[in-house]
VEXLO-250340 format. One line per field, with one value per residue (C-alpha): residue in three letters; x, y, z; residue number from 1. Coordinates in steps of 0.1 Angstrom, whole numbers, plus 5000, padded with zeros to 4 digits. Example, Ala and Ser with C-alpha at 12.3 -4.5 7.8 and 13.67 -1.06 7.14 Angstrom:
2
res	Ala;Ser
u	5123;5137
v	4955;4989
w	5078;5071
n	1;2
END
This chain:
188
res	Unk;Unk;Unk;Unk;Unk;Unk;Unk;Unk;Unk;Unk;Unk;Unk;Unk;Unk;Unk;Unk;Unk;Unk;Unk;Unk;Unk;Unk;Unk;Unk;Unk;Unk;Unk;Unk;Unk;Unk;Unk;Unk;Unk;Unk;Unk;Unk;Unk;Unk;Unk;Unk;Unk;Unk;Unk;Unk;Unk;Unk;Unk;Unk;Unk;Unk;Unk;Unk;Unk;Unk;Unk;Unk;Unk;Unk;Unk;Unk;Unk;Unk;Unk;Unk;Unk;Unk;Unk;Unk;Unk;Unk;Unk;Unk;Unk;Unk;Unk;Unk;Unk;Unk;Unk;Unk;Unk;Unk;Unk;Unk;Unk;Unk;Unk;Unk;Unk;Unk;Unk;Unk;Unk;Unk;Unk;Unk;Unk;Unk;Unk;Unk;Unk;Unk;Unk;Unk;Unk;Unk;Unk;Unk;Unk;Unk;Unk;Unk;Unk;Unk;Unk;Unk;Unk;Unk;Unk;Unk;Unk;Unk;Unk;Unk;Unk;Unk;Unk;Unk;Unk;Unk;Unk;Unk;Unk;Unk;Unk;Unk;Unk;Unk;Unk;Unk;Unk;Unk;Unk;Unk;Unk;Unk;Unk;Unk;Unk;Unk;Unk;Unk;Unk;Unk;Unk;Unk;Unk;Unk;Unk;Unk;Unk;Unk;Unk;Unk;Unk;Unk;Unk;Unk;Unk;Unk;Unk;Unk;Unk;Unk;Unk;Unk;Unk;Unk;Unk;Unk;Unk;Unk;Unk;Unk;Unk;Unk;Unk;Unk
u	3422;3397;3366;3376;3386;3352;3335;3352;3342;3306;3304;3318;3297;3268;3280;3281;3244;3240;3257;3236;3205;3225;3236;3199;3185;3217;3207;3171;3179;3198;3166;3145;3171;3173;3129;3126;3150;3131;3100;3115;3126;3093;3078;3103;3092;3056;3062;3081;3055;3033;3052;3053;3018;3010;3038;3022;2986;2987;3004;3020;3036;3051;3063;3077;3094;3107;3120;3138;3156;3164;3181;3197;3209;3220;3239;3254;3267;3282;3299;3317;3324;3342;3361;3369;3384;3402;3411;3427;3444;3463;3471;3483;3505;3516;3530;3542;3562;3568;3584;3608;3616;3627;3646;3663;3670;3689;3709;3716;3723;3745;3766;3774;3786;3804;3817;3828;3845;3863;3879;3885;3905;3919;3928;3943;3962;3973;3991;4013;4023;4035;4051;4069;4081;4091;4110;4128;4133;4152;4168;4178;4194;4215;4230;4235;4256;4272;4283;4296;4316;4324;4337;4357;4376;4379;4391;4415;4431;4435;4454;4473;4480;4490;4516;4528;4534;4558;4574;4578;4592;4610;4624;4630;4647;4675;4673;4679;4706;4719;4721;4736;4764;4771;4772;4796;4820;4820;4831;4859
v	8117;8085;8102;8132;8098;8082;8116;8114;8076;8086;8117;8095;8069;8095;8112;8077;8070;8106;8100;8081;8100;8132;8118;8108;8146;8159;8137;8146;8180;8180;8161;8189;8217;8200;8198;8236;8245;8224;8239;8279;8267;8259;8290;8312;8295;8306;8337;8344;8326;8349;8379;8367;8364;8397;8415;8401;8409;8385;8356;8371;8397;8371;8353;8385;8391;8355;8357;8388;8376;8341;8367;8384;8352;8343;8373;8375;8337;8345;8379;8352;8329;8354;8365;8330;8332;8359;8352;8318;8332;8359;8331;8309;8340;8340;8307;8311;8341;8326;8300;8319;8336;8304;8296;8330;8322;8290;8303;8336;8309;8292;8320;8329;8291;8292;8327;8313;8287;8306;8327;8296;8283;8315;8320;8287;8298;8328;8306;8287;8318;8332;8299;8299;8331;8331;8299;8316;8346;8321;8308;8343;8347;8318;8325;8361;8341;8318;8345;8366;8337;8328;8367;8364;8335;8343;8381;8359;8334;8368;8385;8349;8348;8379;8376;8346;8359;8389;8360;8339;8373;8383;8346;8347;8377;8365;8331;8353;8370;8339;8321;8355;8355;8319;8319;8348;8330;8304;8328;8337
w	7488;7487;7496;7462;7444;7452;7443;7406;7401;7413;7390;7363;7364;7365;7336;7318;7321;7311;7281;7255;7263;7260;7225;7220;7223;7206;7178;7180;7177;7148;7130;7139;7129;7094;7100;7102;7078;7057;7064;7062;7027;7017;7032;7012;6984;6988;6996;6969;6950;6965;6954;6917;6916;6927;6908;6871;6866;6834;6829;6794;6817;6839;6808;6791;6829;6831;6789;6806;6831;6814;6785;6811;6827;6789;6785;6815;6811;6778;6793;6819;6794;6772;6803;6812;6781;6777;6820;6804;6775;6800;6819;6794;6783;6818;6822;6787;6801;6834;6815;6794;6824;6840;6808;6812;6846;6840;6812;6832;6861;6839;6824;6861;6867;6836;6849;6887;6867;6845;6873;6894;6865;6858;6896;6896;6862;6881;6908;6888;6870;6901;6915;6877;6881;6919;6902;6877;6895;6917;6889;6876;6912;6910;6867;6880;6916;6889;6867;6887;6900;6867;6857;6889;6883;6846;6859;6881;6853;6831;6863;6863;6824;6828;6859;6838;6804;6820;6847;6807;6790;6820;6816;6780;6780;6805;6784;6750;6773;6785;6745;6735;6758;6754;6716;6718;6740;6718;6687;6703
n	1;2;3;4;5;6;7;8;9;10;11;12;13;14;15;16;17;18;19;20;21;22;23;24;25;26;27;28;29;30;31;32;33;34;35;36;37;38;39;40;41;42;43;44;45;46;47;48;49;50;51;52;53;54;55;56;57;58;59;60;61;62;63;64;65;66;67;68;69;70;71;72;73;74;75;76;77;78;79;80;81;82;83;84;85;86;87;88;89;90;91;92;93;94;95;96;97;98;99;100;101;102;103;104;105;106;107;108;109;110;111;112;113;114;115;116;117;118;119;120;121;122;123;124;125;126;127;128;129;130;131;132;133;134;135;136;137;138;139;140;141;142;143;144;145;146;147;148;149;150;151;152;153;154;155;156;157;158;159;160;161;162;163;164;165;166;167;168;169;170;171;172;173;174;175;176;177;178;179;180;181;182;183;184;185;186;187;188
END
């Protein structure tokens, strides 16, 4: 394990004196990229140079070529502007209607709060109703319980009054029979 150790440290520190001169040509390299890229520039530019010159065989041809092309460039530049503009004016109608969408949205968004609301409040309503009328179904119970106990005993103090006023006629009879008997005795 000392001697691979040793081996690492010694590559390392070979590596590390590598380093700057590697960085060195890496940097070097990079001038001379930028160098012939440079220099294939300016090549293209003769050569195409070259072409021009023997395209035009006056230099009034290569003007009327070059009034051409600079038209063409014109035109071309206007064509894009006037779709730029008309590219802008869709999309400014597009955020326009994106934006009325959203507006429709959030009232749409609030109809349906409105709406959860109403039925929560209606479902809310809907429970008391039913505890009021479970109550007064209740209370029905006990007036129909108290009535009937009422119609008993009043169906009871009739049967009562009743007994009583024959037991009082029964009575006054033998009392009018009694007073009859006693007044005639006393006639004679």
């Amino acid at each position: 394990m000392e001697q691979v150790e040793e081996k690492v440290a010694e590559k390392e520190a070979v590596l590390q004196e590598l380093l700057p001169e590697w960085e060195e040509q890496r940097a070097l390299e990079s001038t001379e990229k930028r160098r012939l890229d440079e220099a294939s520039a300016n090549l293209n530019s003769l050569f195409a140079k070259q072409g021009r010159a023997t395209k035009f065989r006056t230099k009034s041809e290569r003007d009327a070529f070059l009034r051409h092309e600079i038209a063409s460039v014109v035109a071309y530049k206007t064509n894009q502007a006037s779709a730029l503009e008309v590219t802008q004016g869709e999309l400014d109608t597009g955020r326009q209607s994106q934006n009325e969408i959203d507006a429709l949205i959030q009232t749409v968004q609030g109809k349906m709060e409105d709406g959860r609301q109403k039925v929560k409040e209606i479902s809310e309503n809907l429970v008391e109703l039913k505890e009021q009328h479970t109550e007064l179904t209740e209370r029905r119970k006990d007036l129909w319980r108290e009535d009937s106990k009422v119609d008993s005993l009043v169906g009871r103090a009739s049967d009562e009054l009743r007994t009583a006023e024959r037991a009082l006629a029964g009575m006054m009879d033998k009392v009018c029979c009694t007073s009859c008997i006693i007044m005639e005795s006393t006639k004679n």
